[in-house]
MARMARKOL-830627 format. One line per field, with one value per residue: residue number from 1; residue in one letter; y, z, x of N, C-alpha, C, O, CB in turn. Coordinates in Angstrom, 3 decimals, padded with zeros to 6 digits, always signed. Glycine has a CB too. Layout:
nr	c(NUM|...) .
rest	c(a|...) .
nY	c(Y|...) .
nZ	c(Z|...) .
nX	c(X|...) .
caY	c(Y|...) .
caZ	c(Z|...) .
caX	c(X|...) .
cY	c(Y|...) .
cZ	c(Z|...) .
cX	c(X|...) .
oY	c(Y|...) .
oZ	c(Z|...) .
oX	c(X|...) .
cbY	c(Y|...) .
cbZ	c(Z|...) .
cbX	c(X|...) .
// end
This chain:
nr	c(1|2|3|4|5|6|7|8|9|10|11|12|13|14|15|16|17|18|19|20|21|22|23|24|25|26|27|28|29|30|31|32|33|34|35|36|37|38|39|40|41|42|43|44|45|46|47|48|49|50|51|52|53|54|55|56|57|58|59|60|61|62|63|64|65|66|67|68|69|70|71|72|73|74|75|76|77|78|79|80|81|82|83|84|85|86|87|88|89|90|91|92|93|94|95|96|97|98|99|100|101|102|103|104|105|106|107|108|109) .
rest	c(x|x|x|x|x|x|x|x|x|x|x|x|x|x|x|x|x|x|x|x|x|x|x|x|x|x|x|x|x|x|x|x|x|x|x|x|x|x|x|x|x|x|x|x|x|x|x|x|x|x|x|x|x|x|x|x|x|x|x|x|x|x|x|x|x|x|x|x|x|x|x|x|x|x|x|x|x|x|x|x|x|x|x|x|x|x|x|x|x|x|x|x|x|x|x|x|x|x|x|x|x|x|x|x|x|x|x|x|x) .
nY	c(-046.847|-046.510|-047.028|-045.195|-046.779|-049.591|-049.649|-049.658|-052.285|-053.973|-052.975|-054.039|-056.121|-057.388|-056.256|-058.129|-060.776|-060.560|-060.170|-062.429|-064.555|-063.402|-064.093|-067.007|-067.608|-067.164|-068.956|-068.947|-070.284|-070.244|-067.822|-067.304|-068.279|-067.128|-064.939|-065.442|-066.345|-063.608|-062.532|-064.299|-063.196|-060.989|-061.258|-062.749|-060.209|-058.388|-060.191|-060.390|-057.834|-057.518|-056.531|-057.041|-057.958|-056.271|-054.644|-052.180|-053.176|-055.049|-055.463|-055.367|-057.906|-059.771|-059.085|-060.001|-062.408|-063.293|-063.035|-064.785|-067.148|-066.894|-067.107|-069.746|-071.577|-070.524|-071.572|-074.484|-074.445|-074.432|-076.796|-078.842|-078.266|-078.850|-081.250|-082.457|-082.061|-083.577|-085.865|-086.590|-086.180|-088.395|-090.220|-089.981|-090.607|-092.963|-094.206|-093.481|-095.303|-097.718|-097.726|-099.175|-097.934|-096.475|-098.744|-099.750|-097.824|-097.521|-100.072|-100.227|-098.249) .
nZ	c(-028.524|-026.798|-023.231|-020.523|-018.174|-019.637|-021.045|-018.665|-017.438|-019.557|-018.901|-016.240|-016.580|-017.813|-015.833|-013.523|-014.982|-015.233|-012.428|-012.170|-013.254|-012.118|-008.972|-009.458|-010.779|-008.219|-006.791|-004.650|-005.036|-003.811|-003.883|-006.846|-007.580|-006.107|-007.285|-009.971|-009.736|-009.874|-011.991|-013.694|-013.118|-013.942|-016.800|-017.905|-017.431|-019.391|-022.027|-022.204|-022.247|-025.119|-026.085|-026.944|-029.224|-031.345|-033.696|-033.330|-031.505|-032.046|-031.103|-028.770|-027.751|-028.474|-027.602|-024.492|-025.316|-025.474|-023.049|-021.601|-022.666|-022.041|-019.279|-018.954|-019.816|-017.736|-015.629|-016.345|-016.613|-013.808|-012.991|-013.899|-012.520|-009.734|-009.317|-010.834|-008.152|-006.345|-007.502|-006.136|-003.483|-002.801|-004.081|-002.190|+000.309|-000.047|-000.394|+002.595|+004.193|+003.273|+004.477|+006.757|+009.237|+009.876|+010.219|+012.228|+014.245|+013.621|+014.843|+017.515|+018.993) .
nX	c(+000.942|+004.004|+004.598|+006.795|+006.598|+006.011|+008.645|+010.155|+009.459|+010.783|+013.700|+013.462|+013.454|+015.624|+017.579|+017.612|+017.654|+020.667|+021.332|+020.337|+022.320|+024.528|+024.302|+024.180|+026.916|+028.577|+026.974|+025.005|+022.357|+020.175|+019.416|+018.978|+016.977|+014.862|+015.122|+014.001|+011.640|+010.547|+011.379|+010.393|+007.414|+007.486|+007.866|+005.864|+004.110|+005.625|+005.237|+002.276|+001.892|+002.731|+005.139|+007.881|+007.211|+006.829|+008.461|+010.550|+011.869|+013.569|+015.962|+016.638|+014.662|+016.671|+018.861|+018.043|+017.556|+020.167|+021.214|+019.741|+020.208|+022.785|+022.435|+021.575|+023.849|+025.429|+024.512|+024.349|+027.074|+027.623|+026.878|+027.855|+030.350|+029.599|+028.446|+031.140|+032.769|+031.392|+031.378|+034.014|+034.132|+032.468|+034.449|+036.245|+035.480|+034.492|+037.140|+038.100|+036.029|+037.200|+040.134|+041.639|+042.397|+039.821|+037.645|+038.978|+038.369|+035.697|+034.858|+035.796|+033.742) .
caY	c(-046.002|-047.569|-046.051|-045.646|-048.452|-050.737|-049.937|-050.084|-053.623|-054.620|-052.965|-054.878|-057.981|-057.256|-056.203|-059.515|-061.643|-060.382|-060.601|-063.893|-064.737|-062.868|-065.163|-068.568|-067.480|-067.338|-070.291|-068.003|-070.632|-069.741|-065.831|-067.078|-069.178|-065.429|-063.810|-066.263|-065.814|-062.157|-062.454|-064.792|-061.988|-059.637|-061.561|-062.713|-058.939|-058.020|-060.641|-059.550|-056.358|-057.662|-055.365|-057.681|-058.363|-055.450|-054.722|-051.303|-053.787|-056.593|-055.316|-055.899|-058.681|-060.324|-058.818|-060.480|-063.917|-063.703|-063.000|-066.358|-068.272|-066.739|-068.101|-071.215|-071.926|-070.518|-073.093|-075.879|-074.930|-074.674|-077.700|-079.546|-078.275|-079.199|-082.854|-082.991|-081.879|-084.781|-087.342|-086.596|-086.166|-089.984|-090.938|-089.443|-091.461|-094.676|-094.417|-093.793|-096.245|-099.111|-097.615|-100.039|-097.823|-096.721|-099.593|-099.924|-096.993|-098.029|-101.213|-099.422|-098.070) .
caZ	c(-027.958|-026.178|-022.629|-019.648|-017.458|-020.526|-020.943|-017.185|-017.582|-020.056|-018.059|-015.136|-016.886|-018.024|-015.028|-012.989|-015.691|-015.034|-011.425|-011.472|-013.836|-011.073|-008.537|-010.300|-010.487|-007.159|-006.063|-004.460|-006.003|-003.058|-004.692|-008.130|-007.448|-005.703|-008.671|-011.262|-009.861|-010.088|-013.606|-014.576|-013.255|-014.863|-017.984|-017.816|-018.079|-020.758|-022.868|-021.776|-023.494|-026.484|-026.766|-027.839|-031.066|-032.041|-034.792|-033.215|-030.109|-032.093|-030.605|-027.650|-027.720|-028.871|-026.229|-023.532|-025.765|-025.232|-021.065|-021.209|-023.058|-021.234|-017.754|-018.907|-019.787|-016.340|-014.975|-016.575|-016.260|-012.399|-012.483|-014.370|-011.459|-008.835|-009.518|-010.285|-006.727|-005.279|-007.610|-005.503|-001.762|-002.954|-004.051|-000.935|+001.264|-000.508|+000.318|+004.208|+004.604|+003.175|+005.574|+007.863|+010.737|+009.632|+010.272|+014.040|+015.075|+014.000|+016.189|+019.149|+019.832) .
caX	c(+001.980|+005.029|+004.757|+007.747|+006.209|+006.572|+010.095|+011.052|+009.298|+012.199|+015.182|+014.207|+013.619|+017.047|+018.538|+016.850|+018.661|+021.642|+021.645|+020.765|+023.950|+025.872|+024.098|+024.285|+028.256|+028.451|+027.166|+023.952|+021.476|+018.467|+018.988|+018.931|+015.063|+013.952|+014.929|+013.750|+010.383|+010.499|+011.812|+008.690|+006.271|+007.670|+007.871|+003.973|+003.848|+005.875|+004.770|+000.754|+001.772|+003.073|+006.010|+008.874|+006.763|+006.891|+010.073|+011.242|+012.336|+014.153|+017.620|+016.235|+014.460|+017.609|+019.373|+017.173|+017.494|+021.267|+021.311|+018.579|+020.953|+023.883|+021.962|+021.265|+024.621|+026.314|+023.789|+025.103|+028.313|+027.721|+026.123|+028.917|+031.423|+028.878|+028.982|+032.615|+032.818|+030.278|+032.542|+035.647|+033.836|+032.128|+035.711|+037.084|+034.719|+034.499|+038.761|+037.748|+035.522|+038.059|+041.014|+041.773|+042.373|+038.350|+037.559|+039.058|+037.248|+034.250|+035.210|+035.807|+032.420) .
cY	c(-046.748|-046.702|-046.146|-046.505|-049.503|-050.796|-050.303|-051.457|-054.460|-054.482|-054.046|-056.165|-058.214|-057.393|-057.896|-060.400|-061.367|-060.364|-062.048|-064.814|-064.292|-064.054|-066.624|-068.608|-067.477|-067.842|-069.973|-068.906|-070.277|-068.481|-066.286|-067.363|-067.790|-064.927|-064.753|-066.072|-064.745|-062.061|-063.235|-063.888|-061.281|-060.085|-061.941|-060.921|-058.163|-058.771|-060.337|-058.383|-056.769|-056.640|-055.655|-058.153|-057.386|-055.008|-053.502|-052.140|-055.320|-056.439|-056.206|-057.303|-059.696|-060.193|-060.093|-062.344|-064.334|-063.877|-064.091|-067.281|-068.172|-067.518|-069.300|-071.726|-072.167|-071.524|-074.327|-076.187|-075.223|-076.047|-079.030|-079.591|-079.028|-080.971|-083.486|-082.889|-083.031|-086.128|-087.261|-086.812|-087.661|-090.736|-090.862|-090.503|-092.519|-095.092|-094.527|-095.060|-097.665|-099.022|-098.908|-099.205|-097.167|-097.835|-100.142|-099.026|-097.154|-099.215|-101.058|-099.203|-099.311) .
cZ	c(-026.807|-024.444|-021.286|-018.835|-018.462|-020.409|-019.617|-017.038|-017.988|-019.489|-016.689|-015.766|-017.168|-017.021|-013.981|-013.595|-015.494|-013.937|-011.160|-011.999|-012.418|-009.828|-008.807|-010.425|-009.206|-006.074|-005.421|-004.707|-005.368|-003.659|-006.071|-008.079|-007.368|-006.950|-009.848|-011.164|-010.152|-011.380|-014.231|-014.565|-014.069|-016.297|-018.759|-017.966|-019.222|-021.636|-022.908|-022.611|-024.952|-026.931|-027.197|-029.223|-031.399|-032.451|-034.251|-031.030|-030.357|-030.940|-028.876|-027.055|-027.650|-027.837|-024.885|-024.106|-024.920|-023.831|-020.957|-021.565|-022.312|-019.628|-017.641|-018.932|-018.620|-015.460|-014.954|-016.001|-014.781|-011.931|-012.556|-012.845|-009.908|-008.741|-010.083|-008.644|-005.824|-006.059|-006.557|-004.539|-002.024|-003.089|-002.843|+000.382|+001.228|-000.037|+001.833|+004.217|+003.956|+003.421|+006.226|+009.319|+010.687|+010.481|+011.784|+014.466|+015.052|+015.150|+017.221|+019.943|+019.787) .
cX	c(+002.670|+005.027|+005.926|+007.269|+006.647|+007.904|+011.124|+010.401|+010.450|+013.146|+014.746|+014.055|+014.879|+018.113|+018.438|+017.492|+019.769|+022.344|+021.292|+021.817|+024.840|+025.851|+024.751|+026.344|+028.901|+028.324|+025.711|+022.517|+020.223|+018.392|+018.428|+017.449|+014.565|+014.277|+014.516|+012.296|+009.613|+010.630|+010.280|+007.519|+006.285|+007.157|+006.670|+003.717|+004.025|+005.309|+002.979|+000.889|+002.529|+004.318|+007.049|+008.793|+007.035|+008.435|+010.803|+011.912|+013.018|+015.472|+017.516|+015.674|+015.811|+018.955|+019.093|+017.465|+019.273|+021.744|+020.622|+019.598|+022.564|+023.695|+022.457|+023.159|+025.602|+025.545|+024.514|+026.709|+028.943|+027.590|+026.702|+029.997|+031.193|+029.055|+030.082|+032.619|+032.252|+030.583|+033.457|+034.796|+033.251|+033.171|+036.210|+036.168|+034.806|+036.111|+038.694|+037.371|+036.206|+039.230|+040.729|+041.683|+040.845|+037.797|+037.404|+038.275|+035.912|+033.572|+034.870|+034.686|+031.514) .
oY	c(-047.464|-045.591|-047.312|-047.441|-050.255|-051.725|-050.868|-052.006|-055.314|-055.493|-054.767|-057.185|-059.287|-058.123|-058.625|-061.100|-062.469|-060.468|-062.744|-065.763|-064.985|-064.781|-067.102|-069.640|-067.920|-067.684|-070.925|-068.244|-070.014|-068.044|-065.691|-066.535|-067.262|-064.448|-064.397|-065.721|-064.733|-061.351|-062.785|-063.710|-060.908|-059.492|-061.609|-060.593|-057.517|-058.056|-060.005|-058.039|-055.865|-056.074|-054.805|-058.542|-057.582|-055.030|-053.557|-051.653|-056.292|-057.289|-057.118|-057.780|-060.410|-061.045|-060.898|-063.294|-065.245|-064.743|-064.618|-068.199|-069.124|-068.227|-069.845|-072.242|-073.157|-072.214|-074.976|-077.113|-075.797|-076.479|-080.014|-080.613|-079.546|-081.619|-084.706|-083.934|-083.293|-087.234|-088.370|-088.001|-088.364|-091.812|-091.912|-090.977|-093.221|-096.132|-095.529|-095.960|-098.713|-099.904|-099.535|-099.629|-097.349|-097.515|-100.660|-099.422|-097.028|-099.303|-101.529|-099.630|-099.317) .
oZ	c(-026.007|-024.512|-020.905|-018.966|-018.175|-019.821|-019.512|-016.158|-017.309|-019.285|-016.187|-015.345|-016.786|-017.042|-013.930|-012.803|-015.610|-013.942|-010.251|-011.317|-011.890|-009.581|-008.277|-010.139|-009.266|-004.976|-005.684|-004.574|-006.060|-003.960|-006.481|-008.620|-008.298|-007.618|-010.875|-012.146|-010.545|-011.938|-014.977|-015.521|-014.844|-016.898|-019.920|-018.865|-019.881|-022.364|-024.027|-023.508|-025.755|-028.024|-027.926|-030.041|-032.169|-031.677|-034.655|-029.930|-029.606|-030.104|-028.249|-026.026|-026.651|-027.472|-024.507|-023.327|-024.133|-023.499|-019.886|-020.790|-022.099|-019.021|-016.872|-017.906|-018.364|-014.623|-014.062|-015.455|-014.452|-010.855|-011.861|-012.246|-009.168|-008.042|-010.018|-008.025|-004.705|-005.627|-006.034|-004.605|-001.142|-002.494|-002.414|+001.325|+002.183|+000.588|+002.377|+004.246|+004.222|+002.907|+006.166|+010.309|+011.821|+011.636|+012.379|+015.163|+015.974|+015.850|+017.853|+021.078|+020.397) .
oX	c(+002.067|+005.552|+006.026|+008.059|+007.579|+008.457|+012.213|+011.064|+011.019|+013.818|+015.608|+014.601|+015.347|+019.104|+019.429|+018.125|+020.305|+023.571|+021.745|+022.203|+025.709|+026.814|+025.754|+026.950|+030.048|+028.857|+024.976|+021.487|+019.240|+017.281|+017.432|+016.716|+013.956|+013.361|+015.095|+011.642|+008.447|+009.793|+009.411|+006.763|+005.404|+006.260|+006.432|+002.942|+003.210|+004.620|+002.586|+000.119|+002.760|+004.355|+007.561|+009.627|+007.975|+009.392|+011.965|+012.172|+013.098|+015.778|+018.053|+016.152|+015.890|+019.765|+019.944|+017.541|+019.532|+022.554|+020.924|+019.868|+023.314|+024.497|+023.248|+023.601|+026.288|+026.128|+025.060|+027.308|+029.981|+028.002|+026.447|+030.330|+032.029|+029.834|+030.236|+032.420|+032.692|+030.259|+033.568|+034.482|+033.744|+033.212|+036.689|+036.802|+035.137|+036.321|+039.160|+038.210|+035.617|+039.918|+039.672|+041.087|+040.402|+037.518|+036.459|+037.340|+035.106|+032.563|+033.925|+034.474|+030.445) .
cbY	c(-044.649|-047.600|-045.731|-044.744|-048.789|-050.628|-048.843|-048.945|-053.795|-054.319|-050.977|-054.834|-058.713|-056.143|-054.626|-059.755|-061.711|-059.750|-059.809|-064.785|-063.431|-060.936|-065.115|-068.428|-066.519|-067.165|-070.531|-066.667|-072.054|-069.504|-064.374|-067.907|-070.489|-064.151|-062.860|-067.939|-065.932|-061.331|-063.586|-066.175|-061.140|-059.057|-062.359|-063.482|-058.396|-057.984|-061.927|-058.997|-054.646|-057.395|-054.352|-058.633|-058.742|-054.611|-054.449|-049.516|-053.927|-057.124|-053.051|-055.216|-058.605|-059.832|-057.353|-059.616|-064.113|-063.011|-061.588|-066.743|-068.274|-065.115|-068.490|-071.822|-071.486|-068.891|-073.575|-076.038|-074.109|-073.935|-077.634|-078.684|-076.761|-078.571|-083.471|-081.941|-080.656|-084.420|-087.453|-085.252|-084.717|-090.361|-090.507|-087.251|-091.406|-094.989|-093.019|-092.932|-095.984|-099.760|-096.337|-100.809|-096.779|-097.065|-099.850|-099.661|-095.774|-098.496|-101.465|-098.010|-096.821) .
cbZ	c(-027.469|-027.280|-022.338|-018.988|-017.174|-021.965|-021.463|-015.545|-018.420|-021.116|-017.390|-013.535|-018.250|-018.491|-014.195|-013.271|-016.922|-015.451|-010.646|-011.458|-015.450|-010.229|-008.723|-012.582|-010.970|-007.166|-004.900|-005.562|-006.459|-001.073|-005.169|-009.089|-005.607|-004.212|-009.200|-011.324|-009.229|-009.397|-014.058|-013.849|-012.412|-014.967|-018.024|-015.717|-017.578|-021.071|-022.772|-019.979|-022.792|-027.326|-026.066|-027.295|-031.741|-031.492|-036.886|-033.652|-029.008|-033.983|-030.406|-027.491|-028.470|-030.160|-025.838|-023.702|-028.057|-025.853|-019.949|-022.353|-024.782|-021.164|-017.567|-020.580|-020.493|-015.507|-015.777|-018.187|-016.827|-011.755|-013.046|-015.877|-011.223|-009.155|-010.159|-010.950|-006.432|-005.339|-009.085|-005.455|-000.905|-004.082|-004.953|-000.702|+001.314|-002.631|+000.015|+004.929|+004.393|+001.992|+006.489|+007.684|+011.526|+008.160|+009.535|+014.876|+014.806|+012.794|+016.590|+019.121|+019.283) .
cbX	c(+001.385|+006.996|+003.418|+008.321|+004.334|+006.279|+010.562|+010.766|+008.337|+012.665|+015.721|+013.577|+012.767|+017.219|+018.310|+015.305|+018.620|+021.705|+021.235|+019.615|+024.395|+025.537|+023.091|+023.137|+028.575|+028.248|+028.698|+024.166|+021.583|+018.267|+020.862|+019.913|+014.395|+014.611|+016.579|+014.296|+010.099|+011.482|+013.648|+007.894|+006.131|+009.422|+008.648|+003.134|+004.157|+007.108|+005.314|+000.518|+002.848|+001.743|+006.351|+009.211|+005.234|+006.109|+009.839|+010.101|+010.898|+014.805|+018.213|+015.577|+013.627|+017.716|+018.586|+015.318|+017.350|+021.944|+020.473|+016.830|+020.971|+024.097|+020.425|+020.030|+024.763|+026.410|+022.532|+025.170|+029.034|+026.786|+024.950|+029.574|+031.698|+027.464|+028.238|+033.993|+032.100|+028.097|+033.611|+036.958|+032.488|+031.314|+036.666|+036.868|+033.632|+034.215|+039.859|+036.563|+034.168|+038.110|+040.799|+043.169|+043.762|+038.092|+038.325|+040.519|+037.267|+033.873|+036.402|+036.255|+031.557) .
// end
């Protein structure tokens, strides 16, 4: 017998995935770690009860697959933007530091 603790297991594993998408969009990444850990507890729980095996919880299950793979992706794609960003500020520096008037100020002192 499936009982309401189990199921408020899945909504928050649900909801937890979904705030850390909101996070991870955001930029937030110290929130997303706190909630990733929270999400693993949980998930050591649900899986402990075995209740995503069971066939009257594919929807769900499948659900839950797509917010994981939805994460991962806003990850990457953060992660993609993230190091465009730290090409340019390395381009942008490497241009300073072969200024000439760079150069004098460093002189100076």
């Amino acid at each position: 017998m499936i009982s309401n603790v189990q199921i408020e297991l899945l909504d928050r594993l649900e909801n937890l995935l979904e705030k850390q998408i909101e996070q991870v969009r955001s930029g937030n990444f110290v929130q997303v770690e706190a909630l990733s850990e929270e999400a693993g507890s949980v998930f050591v729980e649900v899986a402990r009860t075995g209740l995503l095996e069971l066939a009257e919880f594919k929807n769900r299950r499948e659900r839950l697959k797509k917010q994981q793979k939805s994460l991962y992706l806003t990850i990457t794609a953060q992660k993609a933007d993230v190091v465009q960003k730290l090409r340019k500020v390395r381009k942008r520096k490497k241009t300073i530091k072969t200024n000439p008037i760079f150069e004098l100020l460093i002189n100076l002192n």
